[in-house]
Structures are given as structure tokens and as C-alpha cells.
Residue frames as qw, qx, qy, qz and C-alpha x, y, z in Angstrom:
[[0.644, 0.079, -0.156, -0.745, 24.66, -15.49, -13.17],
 [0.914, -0.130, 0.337, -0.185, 25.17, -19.13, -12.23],
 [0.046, -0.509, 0.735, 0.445, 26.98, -21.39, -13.68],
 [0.715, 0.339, -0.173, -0.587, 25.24, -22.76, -16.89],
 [0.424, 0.318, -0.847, 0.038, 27.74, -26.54, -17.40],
 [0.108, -0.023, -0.936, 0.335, 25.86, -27.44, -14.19],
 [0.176, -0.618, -0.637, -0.426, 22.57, -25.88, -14.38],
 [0.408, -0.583, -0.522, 0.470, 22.91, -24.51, -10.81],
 [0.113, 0.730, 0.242, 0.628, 21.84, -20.72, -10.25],
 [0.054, 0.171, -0.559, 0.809, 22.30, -18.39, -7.74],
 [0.046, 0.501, 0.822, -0.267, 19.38, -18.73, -5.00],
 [0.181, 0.720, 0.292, -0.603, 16.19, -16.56, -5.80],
 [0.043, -0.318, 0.482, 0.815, 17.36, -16.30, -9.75],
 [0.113, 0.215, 0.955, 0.173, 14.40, -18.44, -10.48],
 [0.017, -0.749, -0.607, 0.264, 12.12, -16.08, -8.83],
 [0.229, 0.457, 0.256, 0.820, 12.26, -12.85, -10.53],
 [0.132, -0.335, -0.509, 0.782, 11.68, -9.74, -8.28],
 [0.215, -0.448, -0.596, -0.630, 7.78, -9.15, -9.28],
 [0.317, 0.136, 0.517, -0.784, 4.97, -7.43, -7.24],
 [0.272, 0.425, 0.863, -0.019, 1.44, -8.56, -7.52],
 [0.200, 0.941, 0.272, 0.035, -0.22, -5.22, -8.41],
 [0.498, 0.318, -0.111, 0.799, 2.74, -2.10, -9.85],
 [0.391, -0.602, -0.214, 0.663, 3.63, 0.64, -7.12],
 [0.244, 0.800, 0.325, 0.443, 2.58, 4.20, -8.26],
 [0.060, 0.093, -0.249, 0.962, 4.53, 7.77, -6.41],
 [0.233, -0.648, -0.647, -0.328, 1.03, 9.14, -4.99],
 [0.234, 0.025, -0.419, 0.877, 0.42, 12.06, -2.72],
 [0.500, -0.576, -0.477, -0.436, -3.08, 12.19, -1.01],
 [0.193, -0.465, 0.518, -0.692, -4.25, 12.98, 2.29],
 [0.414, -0.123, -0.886, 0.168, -5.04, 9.71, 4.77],
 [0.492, -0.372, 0.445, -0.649, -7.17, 9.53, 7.65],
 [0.489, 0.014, -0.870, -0.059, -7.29, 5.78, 9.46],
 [0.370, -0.528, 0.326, -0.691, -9.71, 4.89, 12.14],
 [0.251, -0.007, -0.923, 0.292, -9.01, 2.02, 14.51],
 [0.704, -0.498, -0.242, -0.444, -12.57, 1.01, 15.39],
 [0.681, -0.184, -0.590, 0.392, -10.82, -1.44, 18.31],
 [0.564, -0.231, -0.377, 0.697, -8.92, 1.48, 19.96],
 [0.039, -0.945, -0.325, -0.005, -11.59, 4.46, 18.93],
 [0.146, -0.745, 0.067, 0.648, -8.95, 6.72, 17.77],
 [0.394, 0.912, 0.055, -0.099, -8.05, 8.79, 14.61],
 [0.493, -0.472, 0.425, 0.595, -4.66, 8.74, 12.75],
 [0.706, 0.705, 0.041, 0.046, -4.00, 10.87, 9.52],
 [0.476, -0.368, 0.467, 0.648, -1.02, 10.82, 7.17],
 [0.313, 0.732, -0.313, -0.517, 0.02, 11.23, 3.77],
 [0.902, 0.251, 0.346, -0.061, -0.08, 8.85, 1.03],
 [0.100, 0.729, -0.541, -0.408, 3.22, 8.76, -0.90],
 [0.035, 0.257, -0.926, -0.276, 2.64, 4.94, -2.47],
 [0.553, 0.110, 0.562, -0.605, 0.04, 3.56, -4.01],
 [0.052, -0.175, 0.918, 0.352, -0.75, 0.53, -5.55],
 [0.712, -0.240, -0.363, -0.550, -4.19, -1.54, -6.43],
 [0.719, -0.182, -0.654, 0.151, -3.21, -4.16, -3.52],
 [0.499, -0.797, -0.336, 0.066, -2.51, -0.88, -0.99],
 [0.232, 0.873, -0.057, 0.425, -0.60, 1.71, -0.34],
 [0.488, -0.031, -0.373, 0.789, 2.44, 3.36, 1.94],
 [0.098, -0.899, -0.258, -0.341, 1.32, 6.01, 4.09],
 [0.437, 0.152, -0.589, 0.662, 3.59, 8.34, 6.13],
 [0.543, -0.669, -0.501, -0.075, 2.29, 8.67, 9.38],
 [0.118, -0.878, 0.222, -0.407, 4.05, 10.11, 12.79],
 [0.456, -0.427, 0.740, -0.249, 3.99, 6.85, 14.72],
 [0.209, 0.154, -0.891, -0.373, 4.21, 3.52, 13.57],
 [0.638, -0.251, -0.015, -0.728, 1.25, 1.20, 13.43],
 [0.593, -0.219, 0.769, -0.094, 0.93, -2.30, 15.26],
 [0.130, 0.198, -0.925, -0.298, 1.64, -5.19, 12.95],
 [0.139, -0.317, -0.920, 0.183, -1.98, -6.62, 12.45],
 [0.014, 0.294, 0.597, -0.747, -3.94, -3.91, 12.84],
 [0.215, 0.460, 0.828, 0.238, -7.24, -3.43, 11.25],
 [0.074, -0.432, -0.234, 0.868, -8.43, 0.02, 10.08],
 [0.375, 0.742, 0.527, -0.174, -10.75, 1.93, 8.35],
 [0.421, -0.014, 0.402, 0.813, -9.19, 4.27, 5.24],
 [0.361, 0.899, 0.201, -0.144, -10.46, 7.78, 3.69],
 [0.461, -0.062, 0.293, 0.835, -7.93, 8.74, 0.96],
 [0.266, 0.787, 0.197, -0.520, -8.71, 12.46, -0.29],
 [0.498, -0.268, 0.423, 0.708, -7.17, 13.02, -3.80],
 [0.094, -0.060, -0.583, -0.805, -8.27, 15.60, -6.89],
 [0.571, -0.113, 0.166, -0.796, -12.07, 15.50, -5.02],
 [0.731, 0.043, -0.661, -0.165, -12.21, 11.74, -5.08],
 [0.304, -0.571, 0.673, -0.358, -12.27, 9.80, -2.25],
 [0.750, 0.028, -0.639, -0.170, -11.71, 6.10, -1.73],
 [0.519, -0.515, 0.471, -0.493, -12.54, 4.35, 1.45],
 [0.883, -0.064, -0.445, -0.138, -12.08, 0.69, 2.51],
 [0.799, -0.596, 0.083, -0.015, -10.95, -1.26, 4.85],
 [0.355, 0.678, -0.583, 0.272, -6.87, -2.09, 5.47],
 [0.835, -0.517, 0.108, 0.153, -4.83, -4.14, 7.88],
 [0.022, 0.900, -0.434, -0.017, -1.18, -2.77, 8.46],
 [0.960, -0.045, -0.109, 0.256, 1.40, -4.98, 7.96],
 [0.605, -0.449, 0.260, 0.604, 5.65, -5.01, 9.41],
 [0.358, 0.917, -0.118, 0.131, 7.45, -1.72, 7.60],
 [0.655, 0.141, -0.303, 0.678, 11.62, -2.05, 7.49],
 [0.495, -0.722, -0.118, 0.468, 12.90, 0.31, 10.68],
 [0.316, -0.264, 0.157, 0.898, 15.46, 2.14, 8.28],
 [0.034, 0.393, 0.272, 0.878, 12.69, 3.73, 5.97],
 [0.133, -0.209, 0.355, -0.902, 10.64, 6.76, 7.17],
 [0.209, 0.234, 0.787, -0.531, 7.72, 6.44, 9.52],
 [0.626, 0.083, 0.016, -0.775, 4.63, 5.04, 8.56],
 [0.702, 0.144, 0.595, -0.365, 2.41, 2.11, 7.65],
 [0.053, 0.171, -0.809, -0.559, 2.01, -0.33, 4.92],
 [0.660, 0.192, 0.466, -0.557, -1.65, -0.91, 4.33],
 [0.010, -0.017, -0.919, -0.393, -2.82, -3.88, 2.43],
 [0.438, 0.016, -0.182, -0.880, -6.18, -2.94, 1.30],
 [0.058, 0.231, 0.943, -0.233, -9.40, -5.86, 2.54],
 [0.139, 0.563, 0.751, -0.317, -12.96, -6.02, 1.37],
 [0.094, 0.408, 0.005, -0.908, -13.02, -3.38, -0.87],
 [0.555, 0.491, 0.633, -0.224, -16.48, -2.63, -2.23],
 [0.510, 0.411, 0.527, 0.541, -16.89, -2.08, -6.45],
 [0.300, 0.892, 0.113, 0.318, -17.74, 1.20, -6.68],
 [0.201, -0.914, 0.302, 0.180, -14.57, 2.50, -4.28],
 [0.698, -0.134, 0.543, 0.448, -12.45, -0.09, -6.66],
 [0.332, 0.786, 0.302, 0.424, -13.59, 2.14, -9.57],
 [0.114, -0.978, 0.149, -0.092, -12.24, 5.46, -7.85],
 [0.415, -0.619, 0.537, 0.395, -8.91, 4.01, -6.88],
 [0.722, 0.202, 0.556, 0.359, -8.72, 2.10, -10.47],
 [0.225, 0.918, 0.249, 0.212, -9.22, 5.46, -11.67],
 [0.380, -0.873, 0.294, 0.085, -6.34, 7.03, -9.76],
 [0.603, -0.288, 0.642, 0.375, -3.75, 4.05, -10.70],
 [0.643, 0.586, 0.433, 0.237, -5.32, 4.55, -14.43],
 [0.270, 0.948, 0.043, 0.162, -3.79, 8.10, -14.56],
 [0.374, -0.767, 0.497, 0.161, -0.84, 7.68, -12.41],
 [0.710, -0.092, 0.597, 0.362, 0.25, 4.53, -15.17],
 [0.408, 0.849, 0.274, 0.194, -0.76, 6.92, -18.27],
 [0.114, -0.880, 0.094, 0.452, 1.82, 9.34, -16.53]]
């Protein structure tokens, strides 16, 4: 844990391993459309957070890309915008989306979702 007689710590002990918004299990159905490349790509939501969510997918998405979001879940649906960001190669295929622009009343439908999944 360092050594305390010199003050020195191990690197990173300072930082404490925090997320900005807490990571919920979540299982919903996805659909993402890439206005750029005019196509369609659904998955399955298996992580989901207020800052965005894991979806598995079939194929990975480019790093950077900018999509449109429809999560289905319990007759709700939240829509906004996303841009995909770099997923680690060893876990399974899919997409990290980091959620952009989202408008107040679809922040009320996911806050609603992340209210019941932190109640759990």
C-alpha cells in the first residue's frame, strides 16, 4: 500500500477507481442508425449507465462514429444521439456508446430506467 515513512504510494493509489455516472446490468433491445453510411444496426443492451451504455452487437463499430439510438425496454423508449468509442478486443462484440445531446424529456425515460435498476 506504499510505503507510509516516505509518503510515496504506489502509482494510481491517489486516483481511486471511480466512474462518472454507476454502470447498471440492463437488457433492452438497440437499434443504431448511421445517418453518414445510411445503414441500420441492432443489438442488445446489456450495460447501462446515465453517461451510455454497452451494447452487444455482431460487428464492431468504428471508433468515432456518430449514431442515432432507439432503446426498447418495459414499453419505454429512449432515443438520442451516441458516438462509439474503442471497446477492449478480449470482451464480447459490441460497442460502447457515450450518449450526446440528449433532449429532457428522453433524460426522464432513461433516469427512470437507472431509477429502478439502482432501487434493485
Amino acid at each position: 500500500m506504499g510505503n507510509v515513512a516516505t509518503g510515496r504510494l504506489p502509482a494510481g493509489a491517489r486516483f481511486p477507481d471511480r466512474r462518472a455516472a454507476p454502470r447498471f446490468p440492463f437488457d433492452a433491445h438497440l437499434e443504431m442508425t448511421d445517418p453518414v453510411e445510411q445503414k441500420q444496426i441492432t443489438g442488445r443492451v446489456s450495460v447501462l449507465s446515465q453517461k451510455g451504455c454497452f451494447a452487444r452487437t455482431e460487428a464492431p463499430m468504428a471508433h468515432g462514429t456518430v449514431v442515432k439510438i432507439h432503446i426498447q425496454h418495459d414499453g419505454a423508449v429512449f432515443e438520442t444521439w451516441a458516438r462509439a468509442t474503442p471497446n477492449h478486443p478480449e470482451t464480447e462484440t459490441g460497442v460502447v456508446l457515450v450518449f450526446m445531446d440528449t433532449p429532457p424529456e428522453q433524460a426522464k425515460v432513461l433516469g427512470g430506467w437507472l431509477d429502478g435498476l439502482a432501487g434493485r
